[in-house]
N, C-alpha and C positions, 0 to 999 in steps of 0.2 A: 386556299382550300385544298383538301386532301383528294387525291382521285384516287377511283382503284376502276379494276376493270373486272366483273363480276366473269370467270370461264365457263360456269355453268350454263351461262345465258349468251355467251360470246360463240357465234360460226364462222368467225375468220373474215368478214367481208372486209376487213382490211381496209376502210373509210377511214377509221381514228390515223391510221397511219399515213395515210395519203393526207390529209389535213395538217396532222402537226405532227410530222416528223421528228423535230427534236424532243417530242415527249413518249410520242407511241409506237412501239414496236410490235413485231409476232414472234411470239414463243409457240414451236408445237405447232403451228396452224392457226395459232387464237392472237387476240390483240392484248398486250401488256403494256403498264406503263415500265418507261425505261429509268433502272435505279440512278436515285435520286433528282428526278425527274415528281415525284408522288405530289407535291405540295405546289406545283404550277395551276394548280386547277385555278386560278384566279385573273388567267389569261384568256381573254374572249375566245382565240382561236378554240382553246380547249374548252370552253362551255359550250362553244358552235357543235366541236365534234362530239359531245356527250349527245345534246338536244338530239342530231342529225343518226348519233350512232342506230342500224337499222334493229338492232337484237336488243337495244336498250341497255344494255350490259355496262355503261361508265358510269357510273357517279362519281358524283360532289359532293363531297363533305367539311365541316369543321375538321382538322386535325384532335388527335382525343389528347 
């Protein structure tokens, strides 16, 4: 599954990162995913940290 991390909706609480490190980072102040890192989303941790994210800002998707 595809992640992205929406910054419009992202305040920097820095949860995704503190959970799964090897996929999320902060750029700027906000949470990103880290390149080539986009297509993990099929690992529990990162579904935990989308679910949990507090600003809603991750999804899950299909890749297009």
């Amino acid at each position: 599954m595809k992640i992205s991390v929406d910054p419009e909706r992202c305040y920097g609480s820095g949860d995704c990162v503190y959970r799964v490190p090897s996929v999320f980072t902060v750029v700027d102040g906000f949470g990103a995913v880290l390149p080539g890192r986009e297509d993990a989303g099929d690992d529990p941790a990162v579904r935990s940290a989308a679910e949990g994210c507090p600003s809603q800002a991750i999804t899950l998707g299909r890749p297009e």
